[in-house]
Structures are given as structure tokens and as C-alpha cells.
N, CA, C and O atoms as CSV, one atom per row, in Angstrom:
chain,resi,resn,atom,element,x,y,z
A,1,UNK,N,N,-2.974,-15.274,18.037
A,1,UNK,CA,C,-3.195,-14.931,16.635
A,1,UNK,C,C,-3.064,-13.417,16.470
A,1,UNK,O,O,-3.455,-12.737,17.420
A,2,UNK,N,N,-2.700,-12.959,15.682
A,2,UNK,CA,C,-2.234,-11.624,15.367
A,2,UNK,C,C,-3.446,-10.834,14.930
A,2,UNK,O,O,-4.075,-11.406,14.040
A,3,UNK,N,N,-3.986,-9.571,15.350
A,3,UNK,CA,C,-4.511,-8.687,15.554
A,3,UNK,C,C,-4.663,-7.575,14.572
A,3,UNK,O,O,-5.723,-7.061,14.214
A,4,UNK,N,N,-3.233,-7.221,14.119
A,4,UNK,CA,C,-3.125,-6.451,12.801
A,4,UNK,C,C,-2.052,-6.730,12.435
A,4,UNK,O,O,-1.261,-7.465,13.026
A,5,UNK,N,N,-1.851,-6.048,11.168
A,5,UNK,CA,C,-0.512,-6.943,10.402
A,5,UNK,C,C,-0.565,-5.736,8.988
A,5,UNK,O,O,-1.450,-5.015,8.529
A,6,UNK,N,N,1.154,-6.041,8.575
A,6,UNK,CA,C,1.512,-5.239,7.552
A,6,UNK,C,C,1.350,-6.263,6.097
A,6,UNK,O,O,1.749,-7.417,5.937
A,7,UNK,N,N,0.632,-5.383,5.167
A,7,UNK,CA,C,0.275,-6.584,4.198
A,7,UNK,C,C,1.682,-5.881,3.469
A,7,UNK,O,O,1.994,-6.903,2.858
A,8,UNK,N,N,2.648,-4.995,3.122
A,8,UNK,CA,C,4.154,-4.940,2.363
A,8,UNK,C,C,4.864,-6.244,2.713
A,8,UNK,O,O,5.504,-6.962,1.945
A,9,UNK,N,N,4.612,-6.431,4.126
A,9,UNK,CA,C,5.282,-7.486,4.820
A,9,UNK,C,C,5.484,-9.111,4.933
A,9,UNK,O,O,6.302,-10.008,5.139
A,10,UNK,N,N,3.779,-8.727,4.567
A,10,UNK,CA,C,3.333,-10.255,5.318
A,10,UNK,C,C,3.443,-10.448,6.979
A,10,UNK,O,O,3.394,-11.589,7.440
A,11,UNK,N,N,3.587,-9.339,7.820
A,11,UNK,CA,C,3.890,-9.693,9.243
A,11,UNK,C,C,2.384,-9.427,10.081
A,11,UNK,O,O,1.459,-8.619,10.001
A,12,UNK,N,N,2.711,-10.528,10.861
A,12,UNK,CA,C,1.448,-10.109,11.775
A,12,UNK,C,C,1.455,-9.580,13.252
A,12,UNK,O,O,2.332,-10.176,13.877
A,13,UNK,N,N,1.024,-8.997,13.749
A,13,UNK,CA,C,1.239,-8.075,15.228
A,13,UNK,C,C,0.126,-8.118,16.059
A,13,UNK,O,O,-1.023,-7.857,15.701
A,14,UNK,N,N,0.524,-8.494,17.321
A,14,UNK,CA,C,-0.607,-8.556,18.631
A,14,UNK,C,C,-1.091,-7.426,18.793
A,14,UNK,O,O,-2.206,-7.480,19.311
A,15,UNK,N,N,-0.737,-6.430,18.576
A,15,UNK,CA,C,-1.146,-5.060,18.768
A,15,UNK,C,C,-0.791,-3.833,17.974
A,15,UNK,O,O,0.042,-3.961,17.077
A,16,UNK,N,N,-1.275,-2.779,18.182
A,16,UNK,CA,C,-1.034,-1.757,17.387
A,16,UNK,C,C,0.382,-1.044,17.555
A,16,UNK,O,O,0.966,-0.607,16.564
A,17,UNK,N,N,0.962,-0.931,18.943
A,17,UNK,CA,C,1.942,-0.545,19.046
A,17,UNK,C,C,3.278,-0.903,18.397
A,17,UNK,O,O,4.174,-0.186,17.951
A,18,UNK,N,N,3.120,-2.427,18.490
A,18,UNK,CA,C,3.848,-3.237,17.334
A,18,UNK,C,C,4.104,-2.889,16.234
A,18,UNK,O,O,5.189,-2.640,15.708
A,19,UNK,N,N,2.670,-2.852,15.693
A,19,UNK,CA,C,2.411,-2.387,14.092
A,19,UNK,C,C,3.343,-1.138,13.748
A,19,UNK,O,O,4.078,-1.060,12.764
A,20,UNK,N,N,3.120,0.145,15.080
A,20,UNK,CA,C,3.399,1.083,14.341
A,20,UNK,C,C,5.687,1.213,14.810
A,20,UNK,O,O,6.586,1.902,14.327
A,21,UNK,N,N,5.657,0.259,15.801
A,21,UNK,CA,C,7.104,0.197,15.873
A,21,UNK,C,C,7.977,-0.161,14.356
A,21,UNK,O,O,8.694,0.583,13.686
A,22,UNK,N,N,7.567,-1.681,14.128
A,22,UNK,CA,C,7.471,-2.339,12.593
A,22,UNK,C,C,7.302,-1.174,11.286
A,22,UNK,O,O,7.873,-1.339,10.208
A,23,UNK,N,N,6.454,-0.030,11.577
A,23,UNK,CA,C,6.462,0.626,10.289
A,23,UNK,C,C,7.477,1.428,10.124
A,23,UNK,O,O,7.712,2.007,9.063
A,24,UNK,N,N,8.361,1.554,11.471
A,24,UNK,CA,C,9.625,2.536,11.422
A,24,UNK,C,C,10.876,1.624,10.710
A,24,UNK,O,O,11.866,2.008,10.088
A,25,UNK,N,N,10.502,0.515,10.996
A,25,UNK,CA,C,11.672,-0.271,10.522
A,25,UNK,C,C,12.576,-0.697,9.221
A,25,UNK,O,O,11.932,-0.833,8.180
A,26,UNK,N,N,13.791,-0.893,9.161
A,26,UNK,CA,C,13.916,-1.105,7.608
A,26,UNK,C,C,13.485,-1.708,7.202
A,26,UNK,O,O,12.952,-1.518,6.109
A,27,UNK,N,N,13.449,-3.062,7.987
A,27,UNK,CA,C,12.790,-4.002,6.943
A,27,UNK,C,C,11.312,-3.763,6.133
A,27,UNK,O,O,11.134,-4.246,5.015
A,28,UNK,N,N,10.396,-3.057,6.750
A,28,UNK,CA,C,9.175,-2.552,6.359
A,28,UNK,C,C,9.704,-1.495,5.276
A,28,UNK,O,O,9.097,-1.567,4.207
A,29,UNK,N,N,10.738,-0.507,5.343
A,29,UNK,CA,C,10.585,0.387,4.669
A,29,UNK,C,C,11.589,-0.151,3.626
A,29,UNK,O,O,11.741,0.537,2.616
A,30,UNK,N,N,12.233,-1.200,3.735
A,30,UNK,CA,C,12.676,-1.728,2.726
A,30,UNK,C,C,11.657,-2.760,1.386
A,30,UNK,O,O,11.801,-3.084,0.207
A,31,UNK,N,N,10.760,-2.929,2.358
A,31,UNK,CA,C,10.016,-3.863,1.292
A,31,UNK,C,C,8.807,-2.748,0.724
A,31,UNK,O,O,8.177,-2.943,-0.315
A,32,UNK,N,N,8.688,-1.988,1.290
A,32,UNK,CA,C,8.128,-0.522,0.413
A,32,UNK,C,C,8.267,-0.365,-0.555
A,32,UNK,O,O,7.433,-0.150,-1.434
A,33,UNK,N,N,10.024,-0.483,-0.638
A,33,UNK,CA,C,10.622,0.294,-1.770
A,33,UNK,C,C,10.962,-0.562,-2.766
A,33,UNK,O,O,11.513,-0.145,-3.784
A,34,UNK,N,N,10.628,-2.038,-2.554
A,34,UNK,CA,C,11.258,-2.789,-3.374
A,34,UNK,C,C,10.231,-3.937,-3.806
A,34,UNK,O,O,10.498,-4.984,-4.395
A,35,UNK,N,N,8.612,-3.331,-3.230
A,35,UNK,CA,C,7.508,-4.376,-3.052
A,35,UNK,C,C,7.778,-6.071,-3.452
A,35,UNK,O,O,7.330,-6.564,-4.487
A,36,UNK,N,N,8.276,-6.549,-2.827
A,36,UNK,CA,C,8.991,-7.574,-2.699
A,36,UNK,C,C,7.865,-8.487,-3.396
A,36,UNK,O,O,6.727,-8.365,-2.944
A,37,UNK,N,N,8.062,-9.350,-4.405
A,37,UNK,CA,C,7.467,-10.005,-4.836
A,37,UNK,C,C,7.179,-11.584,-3.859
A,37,UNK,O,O,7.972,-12.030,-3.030
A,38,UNK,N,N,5.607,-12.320,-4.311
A,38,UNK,CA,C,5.287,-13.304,-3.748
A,38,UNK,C,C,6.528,-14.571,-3.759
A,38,UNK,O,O,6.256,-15.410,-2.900
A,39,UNK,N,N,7.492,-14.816,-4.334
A,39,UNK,CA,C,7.548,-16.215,-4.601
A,39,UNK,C,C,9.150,-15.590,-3.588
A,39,UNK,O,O,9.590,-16.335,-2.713
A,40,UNK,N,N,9.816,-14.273,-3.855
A,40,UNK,CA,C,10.855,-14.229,-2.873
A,40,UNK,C,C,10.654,-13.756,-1.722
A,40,UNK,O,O,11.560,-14.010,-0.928
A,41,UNK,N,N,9.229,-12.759,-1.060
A,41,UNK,CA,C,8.900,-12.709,-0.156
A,41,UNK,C,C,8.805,-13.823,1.022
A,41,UNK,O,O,9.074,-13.794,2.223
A,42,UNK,N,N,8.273,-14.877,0.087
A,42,UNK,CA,C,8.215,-16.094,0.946
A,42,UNK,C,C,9.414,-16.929,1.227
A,42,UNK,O,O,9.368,-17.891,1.993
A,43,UNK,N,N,10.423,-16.573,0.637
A,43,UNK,CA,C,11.854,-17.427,0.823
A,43,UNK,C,C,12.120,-16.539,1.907
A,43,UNK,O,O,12.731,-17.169,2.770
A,44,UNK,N,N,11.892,-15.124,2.308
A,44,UNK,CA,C,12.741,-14.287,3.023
A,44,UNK,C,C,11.999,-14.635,4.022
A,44,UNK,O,O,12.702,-14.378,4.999
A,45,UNK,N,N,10.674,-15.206,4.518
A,45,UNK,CA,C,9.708,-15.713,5.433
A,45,UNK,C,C,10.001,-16.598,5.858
A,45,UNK,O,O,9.612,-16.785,7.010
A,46,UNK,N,N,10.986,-17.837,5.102
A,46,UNK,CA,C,11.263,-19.460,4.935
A,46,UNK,C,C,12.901,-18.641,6.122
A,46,UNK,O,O,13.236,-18.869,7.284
A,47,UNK,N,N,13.284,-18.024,5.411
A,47,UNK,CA,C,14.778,-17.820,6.227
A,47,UNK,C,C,14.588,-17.004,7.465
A,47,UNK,O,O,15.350,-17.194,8.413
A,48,UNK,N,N,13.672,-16.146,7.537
A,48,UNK,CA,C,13.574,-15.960,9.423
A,48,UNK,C,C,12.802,-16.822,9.503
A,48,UNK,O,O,13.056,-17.038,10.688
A,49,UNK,N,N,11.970,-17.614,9.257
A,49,UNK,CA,C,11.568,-18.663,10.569
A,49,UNK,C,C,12.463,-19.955,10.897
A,49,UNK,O,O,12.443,-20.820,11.773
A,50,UNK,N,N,13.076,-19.737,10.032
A,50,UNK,CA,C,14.378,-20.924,10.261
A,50,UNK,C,C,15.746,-20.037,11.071
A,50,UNK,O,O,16.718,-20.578,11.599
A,51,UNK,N,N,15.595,-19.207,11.020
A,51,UNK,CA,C,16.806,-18.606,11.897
A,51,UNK,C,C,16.686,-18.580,13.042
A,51,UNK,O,O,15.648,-18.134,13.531
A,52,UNK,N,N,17.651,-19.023,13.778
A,52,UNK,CA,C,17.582,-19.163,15.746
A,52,UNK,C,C,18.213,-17.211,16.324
A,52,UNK,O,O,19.258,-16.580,16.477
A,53,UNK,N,N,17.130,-17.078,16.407
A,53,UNK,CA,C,17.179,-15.591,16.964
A,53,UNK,C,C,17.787,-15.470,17.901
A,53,UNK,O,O,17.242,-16.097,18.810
A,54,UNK,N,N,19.193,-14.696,18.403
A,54,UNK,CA,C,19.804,-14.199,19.734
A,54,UNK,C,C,18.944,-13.138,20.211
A,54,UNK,O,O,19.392,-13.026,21.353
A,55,UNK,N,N,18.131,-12.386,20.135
A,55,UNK,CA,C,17.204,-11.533,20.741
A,55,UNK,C,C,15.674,-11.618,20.806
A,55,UNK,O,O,15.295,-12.786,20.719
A,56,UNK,N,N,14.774,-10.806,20.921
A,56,UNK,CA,C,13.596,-10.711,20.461
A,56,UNK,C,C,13.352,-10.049,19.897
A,56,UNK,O,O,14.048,-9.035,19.949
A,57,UNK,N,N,12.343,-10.067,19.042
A,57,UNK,CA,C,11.835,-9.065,18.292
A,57,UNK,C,C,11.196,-7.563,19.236
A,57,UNK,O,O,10.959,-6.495,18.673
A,58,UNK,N,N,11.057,-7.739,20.336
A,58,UNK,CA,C,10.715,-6.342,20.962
A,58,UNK,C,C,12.120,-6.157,20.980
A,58,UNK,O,O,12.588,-5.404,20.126
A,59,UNK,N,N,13.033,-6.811,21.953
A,59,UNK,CA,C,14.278,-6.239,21.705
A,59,UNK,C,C,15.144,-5.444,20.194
A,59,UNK,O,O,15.640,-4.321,20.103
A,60,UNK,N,N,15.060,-6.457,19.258
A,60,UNK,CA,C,15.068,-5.344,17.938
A,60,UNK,C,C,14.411,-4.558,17.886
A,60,UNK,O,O,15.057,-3.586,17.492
A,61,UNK,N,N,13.448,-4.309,18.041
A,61,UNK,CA,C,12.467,-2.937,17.657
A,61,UNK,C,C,13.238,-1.673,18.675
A,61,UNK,O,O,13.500,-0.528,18.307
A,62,UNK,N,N,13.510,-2.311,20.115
A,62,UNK,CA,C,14.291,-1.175,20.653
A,62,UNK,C,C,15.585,-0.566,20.348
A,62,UNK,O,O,16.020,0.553,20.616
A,63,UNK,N,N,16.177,-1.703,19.634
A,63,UNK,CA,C,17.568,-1.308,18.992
A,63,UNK,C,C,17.703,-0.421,17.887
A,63,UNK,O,O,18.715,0.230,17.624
A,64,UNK,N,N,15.914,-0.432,16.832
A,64,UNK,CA,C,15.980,0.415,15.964
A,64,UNK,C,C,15.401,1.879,16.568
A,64,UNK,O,O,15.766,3.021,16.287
A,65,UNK,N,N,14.593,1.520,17.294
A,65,UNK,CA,C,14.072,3.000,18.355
A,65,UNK,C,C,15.279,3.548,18.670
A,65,UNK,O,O,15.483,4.651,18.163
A,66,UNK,N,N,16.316,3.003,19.503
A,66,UNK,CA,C,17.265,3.886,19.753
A,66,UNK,C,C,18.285,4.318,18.944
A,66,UNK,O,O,19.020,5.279,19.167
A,67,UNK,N,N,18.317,3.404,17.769
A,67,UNK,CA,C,19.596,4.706,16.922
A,67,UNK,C,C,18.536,5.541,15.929
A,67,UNK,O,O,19.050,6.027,14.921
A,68,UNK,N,N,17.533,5.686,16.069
A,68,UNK,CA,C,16.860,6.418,15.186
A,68,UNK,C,C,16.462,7.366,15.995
A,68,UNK,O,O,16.123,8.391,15.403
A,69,UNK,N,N,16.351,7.403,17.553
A,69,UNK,CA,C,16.297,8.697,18.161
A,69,UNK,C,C,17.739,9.496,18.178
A,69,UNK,O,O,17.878,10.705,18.361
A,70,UNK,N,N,19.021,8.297,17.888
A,70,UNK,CA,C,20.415,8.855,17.944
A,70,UNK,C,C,20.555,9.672,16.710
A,70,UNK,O,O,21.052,10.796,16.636
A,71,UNK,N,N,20.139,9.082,15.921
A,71,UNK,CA,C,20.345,9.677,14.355
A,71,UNK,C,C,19.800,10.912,14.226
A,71,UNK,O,O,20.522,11.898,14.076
A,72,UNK,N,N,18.300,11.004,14.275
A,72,UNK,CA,C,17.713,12.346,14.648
A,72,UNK,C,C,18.553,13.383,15.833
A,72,UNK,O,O,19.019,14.474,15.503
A,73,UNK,N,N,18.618,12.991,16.835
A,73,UNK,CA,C,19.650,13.527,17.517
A,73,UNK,C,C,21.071,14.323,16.842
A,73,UNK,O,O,21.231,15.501,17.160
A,74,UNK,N,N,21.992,13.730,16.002
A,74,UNK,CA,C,22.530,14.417,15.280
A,74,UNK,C,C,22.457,15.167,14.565
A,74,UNK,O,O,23.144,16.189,14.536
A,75,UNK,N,N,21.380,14.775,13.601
A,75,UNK,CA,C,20.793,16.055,12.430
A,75,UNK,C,C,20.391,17.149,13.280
A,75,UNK,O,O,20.525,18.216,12.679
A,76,UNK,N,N,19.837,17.319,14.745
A,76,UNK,CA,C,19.549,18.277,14.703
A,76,UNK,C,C,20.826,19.203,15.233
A,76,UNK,O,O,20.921,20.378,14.877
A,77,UNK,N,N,21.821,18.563,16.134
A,77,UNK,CA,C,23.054,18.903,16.518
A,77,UNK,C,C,24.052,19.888,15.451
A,77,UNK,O,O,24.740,20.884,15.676
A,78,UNK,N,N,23.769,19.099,14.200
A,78,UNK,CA,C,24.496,19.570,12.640
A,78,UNK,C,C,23.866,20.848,12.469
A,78,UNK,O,O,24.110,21.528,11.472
């Protein structure tokens, strides 16, 4: 059972580290910006749990860790 959790989201997380990986993410910072209402929040809930995932979710979180250290990386290069 999940531990802490993003209420923008609706997601729940075993741990904090999670939490704060998840807050870097678009999808979090997308539903920020767009406070996703109850009745389509939950369709977008209905369609990842019905989707057969090729990775994991730690694995995504590392995929967004690393182009966001790449990205930063450039700006400071520029």
C-alpha cells in the first residue's frame, strides 16, 4: 500500500524518493498545469492501468532523470 502520494495526480508511492522522482516528471507537471479534472483524470487512470507496460516505472523515472540532467547539461554549455 502506498505510503505517500501526489494528490495533482492521484498517484501513490512506496516511498519518498519516488514521490520526489514523480514530482520532476511531466506527467506531474503536466497535470499542475492543467489540474486535470475528476471525471478525465480517471479515464487517464482507466488507460494506464490497462496499458501493458514495456518498462517499469523506476525505469521511466530514470529515463526522465537522465535527459533532464542532459538538458541542464546543455543550458549550461550554451
Amino acid at each position: 500500500m502506498p505510503t505517500v502520494t501526489c494528490n495533482a495526480c492521484n498517484a501513490g508511492f512506496d516511498d519518498e524518493e519516488q514521490q520526489r522522482l514523480h514530482y520532476r516528471s511531466e506527467w506531474h507537471h503536466y497535470n499542475l498545469k492543467h489540474k486535470v479534472k475528476l471525471e478525465q483524470g480517471l479515464q487517464m487512470l482507466t488507460i494506464l492501468k490497462s496499458h501493458e507496460a514495456k518498462t517499469t516505472i523506476l525505469e521511466d523515472f530514470d529515463f526522465y532523470e537522465q535527459r533532464e540532467k542532459a538538458l541542464q547539461e546543455n543550458r549550461h554549455q550554451q
